[in-house]
TORRO-763267 format. One record per residue: chain; z, y, x of N, C-alpha, C in turn; residue number from 0. Coordinates in pm, 1 decimal. Atoms other than C-alpha are relative to their C-alpha. Example, Ala and Ser with C-alpha at 12.3 -4.5 7.8 and 13.67 -1.06 7.14 Angstrom:
 mol     n.up  n.north   n.east    ca.up ca.north  ca.east     c.up  c.north   c.east seq
   A      0.0   -119.0     89.0    780.0   -450.0   1230.0      0.0    120.0     90.0   0
   A     -6.0   -119.0    -82.0    714.0   -106.0   1367.0     73.0    109.0    -77.0   1
***
This chain:
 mol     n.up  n.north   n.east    ca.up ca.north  ca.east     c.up  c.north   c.east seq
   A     22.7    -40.3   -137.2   3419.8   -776.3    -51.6     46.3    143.7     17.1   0
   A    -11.0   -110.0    -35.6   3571.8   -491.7     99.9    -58.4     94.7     84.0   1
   A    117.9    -88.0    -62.8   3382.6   -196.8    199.1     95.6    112.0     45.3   2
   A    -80.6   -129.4    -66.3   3509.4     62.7    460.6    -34.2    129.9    -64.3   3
   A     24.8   -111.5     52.1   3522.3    382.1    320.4   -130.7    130.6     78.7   4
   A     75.9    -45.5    -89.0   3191.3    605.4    495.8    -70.1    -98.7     85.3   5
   A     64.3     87.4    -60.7   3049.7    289.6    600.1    -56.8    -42.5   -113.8   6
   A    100.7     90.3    106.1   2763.3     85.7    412.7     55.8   -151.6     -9.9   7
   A    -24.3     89.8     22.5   2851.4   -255.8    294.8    -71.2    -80.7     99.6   8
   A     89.4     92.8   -116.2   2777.0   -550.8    541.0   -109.5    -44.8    -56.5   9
   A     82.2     39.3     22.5   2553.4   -708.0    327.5   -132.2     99.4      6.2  10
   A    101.3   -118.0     -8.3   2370.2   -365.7    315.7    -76.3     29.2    118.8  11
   A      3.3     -4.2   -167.2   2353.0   -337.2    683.4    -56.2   -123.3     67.9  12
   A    102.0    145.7    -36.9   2239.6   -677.0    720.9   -153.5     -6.6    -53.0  13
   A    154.2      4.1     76.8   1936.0   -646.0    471.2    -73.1    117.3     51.5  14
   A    119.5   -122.3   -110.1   1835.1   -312.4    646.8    -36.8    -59.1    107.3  15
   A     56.5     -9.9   -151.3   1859.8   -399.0    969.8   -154.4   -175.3     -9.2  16
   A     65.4    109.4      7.4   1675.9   -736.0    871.6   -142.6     21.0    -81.5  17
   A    150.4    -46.1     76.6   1405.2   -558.8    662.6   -102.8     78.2     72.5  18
   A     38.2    -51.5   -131.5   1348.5   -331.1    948.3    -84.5    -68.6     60.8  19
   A    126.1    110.0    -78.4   1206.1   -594.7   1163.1    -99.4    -29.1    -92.0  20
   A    101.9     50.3     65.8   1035.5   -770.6    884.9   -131.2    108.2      5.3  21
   A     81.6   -102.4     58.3    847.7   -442.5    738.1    -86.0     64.6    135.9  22
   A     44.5    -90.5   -122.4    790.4   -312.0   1106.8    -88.7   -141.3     88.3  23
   A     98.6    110.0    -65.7    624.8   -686.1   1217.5   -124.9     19.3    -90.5  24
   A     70.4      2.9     71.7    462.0   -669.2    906.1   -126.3     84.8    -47.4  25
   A    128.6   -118.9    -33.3    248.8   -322.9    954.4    -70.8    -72.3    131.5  26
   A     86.3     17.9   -158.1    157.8   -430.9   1317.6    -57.2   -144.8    -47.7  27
   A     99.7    115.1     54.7     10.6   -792.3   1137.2    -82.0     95.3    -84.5  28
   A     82.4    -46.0    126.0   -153.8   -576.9    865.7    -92.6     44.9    120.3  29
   A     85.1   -102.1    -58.6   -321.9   -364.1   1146.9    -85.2   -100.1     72.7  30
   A     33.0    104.5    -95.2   -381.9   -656.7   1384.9   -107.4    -88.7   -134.1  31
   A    129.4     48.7    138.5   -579.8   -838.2   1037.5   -106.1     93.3     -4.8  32
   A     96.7    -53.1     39.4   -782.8   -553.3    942.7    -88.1     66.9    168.2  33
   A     50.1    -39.0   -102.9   -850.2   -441.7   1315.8   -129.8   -165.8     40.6  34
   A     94.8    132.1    -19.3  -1099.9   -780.2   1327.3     -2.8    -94.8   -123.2  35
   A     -4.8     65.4    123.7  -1247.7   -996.3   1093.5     -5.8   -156.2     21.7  36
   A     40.1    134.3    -42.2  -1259.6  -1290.3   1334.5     89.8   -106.8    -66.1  37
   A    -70.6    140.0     14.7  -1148.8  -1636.2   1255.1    128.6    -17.0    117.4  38
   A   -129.2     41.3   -143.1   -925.5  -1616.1   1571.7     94.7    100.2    -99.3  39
   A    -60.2    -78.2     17.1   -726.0  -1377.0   1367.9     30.1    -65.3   -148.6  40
   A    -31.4     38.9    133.0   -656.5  -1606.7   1029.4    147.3    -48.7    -24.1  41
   A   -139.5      0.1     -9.6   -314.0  -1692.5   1176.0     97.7    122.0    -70.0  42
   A    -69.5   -121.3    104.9   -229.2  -1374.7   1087.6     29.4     40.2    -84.5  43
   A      1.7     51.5    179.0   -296.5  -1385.9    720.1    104.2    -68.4     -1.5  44
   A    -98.9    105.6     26.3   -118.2  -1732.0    708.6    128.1     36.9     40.4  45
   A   -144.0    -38.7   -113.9    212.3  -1531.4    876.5     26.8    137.0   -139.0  46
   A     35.7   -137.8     44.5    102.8  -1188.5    633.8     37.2     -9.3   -169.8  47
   A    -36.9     38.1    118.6    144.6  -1362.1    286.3    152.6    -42.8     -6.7  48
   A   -167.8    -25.4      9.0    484.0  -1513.1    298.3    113.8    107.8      6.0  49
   A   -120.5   -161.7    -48.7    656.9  -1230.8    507.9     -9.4    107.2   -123.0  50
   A     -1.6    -99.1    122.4    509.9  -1031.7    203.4    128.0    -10.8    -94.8  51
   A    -69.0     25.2    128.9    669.5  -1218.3    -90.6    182.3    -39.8    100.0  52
   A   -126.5     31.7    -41.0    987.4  -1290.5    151.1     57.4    142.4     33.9  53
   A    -17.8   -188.9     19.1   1000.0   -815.3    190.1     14.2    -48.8   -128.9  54
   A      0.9    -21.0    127.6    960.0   -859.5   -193.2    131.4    -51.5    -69.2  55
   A   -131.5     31.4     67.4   1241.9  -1089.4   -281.9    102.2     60.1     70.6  56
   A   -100.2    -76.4    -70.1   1487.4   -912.7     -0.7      6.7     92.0    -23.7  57
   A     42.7   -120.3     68.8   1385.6   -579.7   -156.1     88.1     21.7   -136.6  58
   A    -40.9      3.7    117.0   1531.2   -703.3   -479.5    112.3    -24.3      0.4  59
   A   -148.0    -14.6     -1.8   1863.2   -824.7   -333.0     38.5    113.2     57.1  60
   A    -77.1   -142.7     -2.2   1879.4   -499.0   -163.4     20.7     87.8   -113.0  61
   A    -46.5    -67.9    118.9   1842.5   -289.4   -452.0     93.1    -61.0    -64.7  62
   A   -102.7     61.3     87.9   2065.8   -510.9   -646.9    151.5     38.2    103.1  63
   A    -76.5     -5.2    -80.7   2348.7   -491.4   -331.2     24.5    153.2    -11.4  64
   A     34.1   -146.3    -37.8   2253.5   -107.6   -306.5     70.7     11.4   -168.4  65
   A    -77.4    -66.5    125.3   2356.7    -59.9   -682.8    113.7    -53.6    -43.0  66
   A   -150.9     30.0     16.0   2676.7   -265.6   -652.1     91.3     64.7    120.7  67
   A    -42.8    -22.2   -110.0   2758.7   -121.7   -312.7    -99.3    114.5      0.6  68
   A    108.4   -134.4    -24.2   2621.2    254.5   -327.9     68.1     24.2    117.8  69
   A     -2.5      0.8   -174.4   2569.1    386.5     42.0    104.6    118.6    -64.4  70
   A    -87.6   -158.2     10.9   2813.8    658.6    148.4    -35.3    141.3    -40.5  71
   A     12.1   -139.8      3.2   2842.6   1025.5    113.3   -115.6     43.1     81.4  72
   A     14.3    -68.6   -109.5   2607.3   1215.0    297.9    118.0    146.7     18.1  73
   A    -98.0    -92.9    -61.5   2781.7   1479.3    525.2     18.0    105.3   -101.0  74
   A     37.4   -108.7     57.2   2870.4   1779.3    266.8    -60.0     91.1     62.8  75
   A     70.8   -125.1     28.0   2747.6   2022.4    483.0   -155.2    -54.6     75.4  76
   A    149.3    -23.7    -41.8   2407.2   1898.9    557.1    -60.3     84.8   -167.0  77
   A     40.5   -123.7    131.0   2159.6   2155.6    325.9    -17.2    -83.5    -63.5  78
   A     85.2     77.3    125.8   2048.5   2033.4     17.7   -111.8     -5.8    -56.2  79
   A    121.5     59.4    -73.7   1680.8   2008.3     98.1     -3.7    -61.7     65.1  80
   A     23.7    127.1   -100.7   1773.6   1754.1    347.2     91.7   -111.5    -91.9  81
   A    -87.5     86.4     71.0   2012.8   1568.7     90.5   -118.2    -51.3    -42.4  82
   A    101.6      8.7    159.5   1720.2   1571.7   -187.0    -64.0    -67.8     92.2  83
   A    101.7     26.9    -54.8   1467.6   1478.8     87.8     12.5   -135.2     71.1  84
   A    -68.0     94.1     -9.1   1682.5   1187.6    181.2     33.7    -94.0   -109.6  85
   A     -2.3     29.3    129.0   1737.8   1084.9   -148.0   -120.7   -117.0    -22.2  86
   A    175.0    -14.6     38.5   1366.2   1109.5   -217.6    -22.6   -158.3     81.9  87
   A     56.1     95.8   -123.7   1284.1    883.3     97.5     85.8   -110.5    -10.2  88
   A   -118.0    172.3      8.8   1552.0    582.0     20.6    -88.2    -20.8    -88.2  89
   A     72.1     84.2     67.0   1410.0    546.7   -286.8   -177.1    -35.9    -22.6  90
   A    139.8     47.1    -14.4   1006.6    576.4   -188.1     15.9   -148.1     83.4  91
   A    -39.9     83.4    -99.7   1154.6    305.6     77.1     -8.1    -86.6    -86.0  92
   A     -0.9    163.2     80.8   1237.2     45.8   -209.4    -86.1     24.3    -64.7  93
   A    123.1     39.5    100.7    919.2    146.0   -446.7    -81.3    -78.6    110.4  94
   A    106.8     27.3    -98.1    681.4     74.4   -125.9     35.1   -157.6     23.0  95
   A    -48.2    107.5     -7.4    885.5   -239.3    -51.6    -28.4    -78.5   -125.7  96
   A     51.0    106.5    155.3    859.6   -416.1   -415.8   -141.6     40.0    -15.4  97
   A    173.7    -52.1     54.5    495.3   -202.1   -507.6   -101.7   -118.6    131.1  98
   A     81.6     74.5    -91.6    367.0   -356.1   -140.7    -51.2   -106.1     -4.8  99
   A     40.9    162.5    -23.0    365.9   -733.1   -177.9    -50.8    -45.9   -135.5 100
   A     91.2     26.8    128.9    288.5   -682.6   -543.5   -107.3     19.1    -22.2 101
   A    135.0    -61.5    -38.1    -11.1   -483.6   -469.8    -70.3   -131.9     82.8 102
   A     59.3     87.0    -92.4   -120.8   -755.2   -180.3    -24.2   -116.2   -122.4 103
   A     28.7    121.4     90.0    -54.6  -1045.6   -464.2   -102.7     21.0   -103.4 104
   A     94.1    -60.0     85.3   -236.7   -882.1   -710.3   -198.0     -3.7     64.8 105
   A    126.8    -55.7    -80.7   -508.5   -770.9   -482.7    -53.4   -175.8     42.4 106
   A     13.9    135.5      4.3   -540.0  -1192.1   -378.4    -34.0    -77.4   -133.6 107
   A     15.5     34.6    143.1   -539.6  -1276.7   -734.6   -101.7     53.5     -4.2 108
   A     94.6    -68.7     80.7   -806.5  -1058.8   -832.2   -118.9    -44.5     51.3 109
   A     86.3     73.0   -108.6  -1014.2  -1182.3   -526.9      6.0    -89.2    -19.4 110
   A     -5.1     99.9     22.8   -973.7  -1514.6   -641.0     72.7    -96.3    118.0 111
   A    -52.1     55.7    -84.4   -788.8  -1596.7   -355.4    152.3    -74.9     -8.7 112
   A    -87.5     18.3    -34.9   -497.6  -1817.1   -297.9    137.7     30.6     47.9 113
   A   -112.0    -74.5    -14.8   -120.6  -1692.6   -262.4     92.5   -132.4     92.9 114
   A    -82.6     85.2    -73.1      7.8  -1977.7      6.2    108.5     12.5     82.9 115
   A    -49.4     -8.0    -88.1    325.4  -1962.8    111.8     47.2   -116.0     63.3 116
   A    -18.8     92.0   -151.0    348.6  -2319.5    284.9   -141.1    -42.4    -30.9 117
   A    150.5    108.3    -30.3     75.9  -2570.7    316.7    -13.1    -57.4   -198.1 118
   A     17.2     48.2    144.8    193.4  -2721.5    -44.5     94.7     90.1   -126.0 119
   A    -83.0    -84.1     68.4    386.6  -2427.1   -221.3    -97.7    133.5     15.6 120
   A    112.7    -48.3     13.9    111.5  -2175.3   -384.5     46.1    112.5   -119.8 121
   A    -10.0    -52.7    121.9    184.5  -1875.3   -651.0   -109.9    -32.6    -85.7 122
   A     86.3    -26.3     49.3     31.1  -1837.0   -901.1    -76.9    128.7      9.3 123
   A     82.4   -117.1     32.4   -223.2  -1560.0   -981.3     79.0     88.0    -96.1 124
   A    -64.6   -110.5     23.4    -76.2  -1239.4  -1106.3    -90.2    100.4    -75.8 125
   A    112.8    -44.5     62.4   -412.2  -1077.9  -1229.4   -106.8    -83.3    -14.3 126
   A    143.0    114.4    -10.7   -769.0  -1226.4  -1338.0    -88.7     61.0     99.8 127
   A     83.3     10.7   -114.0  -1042.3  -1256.3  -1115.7    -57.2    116.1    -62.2 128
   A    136.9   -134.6      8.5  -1257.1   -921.7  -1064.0     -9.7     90.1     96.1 129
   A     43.1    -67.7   -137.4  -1436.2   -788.3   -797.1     13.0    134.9     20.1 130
   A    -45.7   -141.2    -26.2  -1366.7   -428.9   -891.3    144.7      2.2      3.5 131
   A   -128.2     14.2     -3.8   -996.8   -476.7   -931.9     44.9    -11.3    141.8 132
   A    -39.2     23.0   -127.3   -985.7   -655.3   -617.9    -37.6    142.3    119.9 133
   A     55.1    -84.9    -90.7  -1174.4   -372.2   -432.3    139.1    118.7    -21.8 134
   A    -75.1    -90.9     44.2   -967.5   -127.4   -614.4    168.1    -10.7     53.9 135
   A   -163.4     81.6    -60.8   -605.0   -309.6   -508.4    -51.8     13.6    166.2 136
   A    -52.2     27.4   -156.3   -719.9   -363.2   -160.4     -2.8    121.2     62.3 137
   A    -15.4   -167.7    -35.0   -766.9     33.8   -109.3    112.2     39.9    -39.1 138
   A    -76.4    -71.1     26.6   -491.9     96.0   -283.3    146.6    -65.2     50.5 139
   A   -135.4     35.8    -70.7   -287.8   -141.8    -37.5     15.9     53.6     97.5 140
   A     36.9    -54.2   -161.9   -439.7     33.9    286.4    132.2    115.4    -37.4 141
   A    -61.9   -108.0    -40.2   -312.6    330.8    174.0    144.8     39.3    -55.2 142
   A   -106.0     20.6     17.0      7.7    218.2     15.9     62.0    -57.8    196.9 143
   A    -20.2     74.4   -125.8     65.7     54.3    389.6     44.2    160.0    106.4 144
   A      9.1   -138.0    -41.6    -34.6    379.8    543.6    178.7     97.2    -48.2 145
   A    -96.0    -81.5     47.8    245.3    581.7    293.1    133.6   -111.4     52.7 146
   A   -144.5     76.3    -79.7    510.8    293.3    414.5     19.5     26.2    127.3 147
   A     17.4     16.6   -167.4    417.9    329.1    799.0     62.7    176.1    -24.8 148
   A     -3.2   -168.1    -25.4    471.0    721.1    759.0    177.5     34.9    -28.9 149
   A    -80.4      9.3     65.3    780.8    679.4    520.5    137.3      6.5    132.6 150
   A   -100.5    104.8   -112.8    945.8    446.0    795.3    -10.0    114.0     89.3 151
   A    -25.8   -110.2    -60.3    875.4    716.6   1044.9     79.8     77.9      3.5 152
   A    -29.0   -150.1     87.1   1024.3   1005.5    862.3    178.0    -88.9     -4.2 153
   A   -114.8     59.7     -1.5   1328.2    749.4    815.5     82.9    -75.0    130.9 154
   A    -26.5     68.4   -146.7   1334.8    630.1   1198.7     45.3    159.4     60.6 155
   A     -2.0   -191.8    -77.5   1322.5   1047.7   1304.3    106.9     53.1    -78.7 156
   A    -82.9    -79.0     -3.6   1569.7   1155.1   1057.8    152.6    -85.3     34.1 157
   A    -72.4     20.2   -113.7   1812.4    861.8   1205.2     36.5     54.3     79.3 158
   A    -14.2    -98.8   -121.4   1761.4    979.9   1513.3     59.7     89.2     14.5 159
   A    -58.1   -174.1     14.6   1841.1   1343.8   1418.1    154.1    -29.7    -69.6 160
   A   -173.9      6.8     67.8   2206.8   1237.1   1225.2     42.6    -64.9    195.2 161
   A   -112.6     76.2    -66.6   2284.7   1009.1   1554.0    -16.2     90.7    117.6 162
   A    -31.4    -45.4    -87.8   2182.1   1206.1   1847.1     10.8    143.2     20.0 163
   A    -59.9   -140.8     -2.9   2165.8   1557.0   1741.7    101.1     59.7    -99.5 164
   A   -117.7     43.4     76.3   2396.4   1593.7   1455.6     90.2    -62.5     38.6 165
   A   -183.3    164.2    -76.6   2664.0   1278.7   1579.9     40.6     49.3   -125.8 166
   A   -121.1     17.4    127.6   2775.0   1340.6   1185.3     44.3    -96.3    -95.1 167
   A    -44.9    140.0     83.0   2830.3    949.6   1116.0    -91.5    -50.0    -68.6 168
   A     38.3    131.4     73.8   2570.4    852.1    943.5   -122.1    -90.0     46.9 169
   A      9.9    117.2    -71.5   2406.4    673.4   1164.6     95.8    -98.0     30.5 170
   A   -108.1     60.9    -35.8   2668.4    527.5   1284.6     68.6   -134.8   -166.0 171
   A    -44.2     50.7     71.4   2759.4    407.8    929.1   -111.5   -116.7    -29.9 172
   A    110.2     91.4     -2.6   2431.7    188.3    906.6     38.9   -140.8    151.8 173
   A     19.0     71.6   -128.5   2481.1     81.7   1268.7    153.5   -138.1     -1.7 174
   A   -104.4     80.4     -9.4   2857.4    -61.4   1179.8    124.2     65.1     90.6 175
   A   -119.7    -18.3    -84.7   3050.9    176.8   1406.3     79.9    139.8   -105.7 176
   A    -52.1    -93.4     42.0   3292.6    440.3   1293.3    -77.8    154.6    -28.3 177
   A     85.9    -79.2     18.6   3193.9    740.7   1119.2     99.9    163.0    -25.9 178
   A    -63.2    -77.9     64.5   3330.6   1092.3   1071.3     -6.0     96.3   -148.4 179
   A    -34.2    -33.9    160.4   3487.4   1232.6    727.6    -93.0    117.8     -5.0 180
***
């Protein structure tokens, strides 16, 4: 496959923009679950597990795509506190992405709970049953969730800042349109 030079690979550009949605439905279900504990709200769950392990395996062809198809240059003259800090933030982007749905499986496992992603297709368990574990995992998904929601932010704002105040391409190179050298 040929890759434009200052542009990201399609497949790259496809799995962002497609992880995007997922990861960004997938906070507003997490919030919408823990904001009530009603039974009217178990749809959500049943919607909250799959989408997990379906971020988790897309996570893994991105990284895999991402290290056969490394993204472009950034601009040389942005500083290099915003390179590093960019850097930094791609790759908290894919720990949070794989750590997330492993954390949630884990955290189900430990709770003795069920990992259903159809009606007759079920993981297995990933840890043994234990009520401190589980307690321990499900705090430490809030606020893994939390550090993704913030992440994504920080990666939606400095967008923003390359495409509409900057204009130095690399937005543009995500988006699919031309970018400058």
């Amino acid at each position: 496959m040929k890759t434009t030079p200052g542009m990201f690979a399609l497949p790259a550009r496809i799995l962002h923009w497609l992880m995007a949605a997922l990861i960004l439905a997938m906070l507003f279900i997490g919030v919408g679950m823990v904001a009530s504990v009603s039974e009217r709200h178990a749809w959500l769950l049943r919607i909250h597990k799959p989408l997990g392990i379906a971020i988790l395996l897309l996570a893994v062809v991105r990284l895999a795509v991402r290290l056969r198809h490394p993204p472009p240059p950034l601009p040389a003259d942005l500083p290099a506190p915003q390179k590093l800090a960019a850097h930094a933030s791609h790759w908290l982007l894919y720990a949070l992405m794989i750590a997330m749905p492993l954390v949630g499986w884990a955290m189900l496992s430990a709770g003795g709970y069920p990992v259903m992603l159809s009606e007759s297709l079920r993981l297995p368990p990933i840890v043994p049953a234990s009520a401190t574990a589980f307690a321990i995992l499900r705090h430490l998904h809030g606020w893994l969730a939390m550090l993704l929601f913030l992440t994504f932010l920080a990666h939606l704002g400095a967008a923003l800042y390359h495409g509409l105040i900057r204009r130095d391409g690399v937005l543009a190179s995500m988006l699919g349109g031309t970018r400058k050298s």
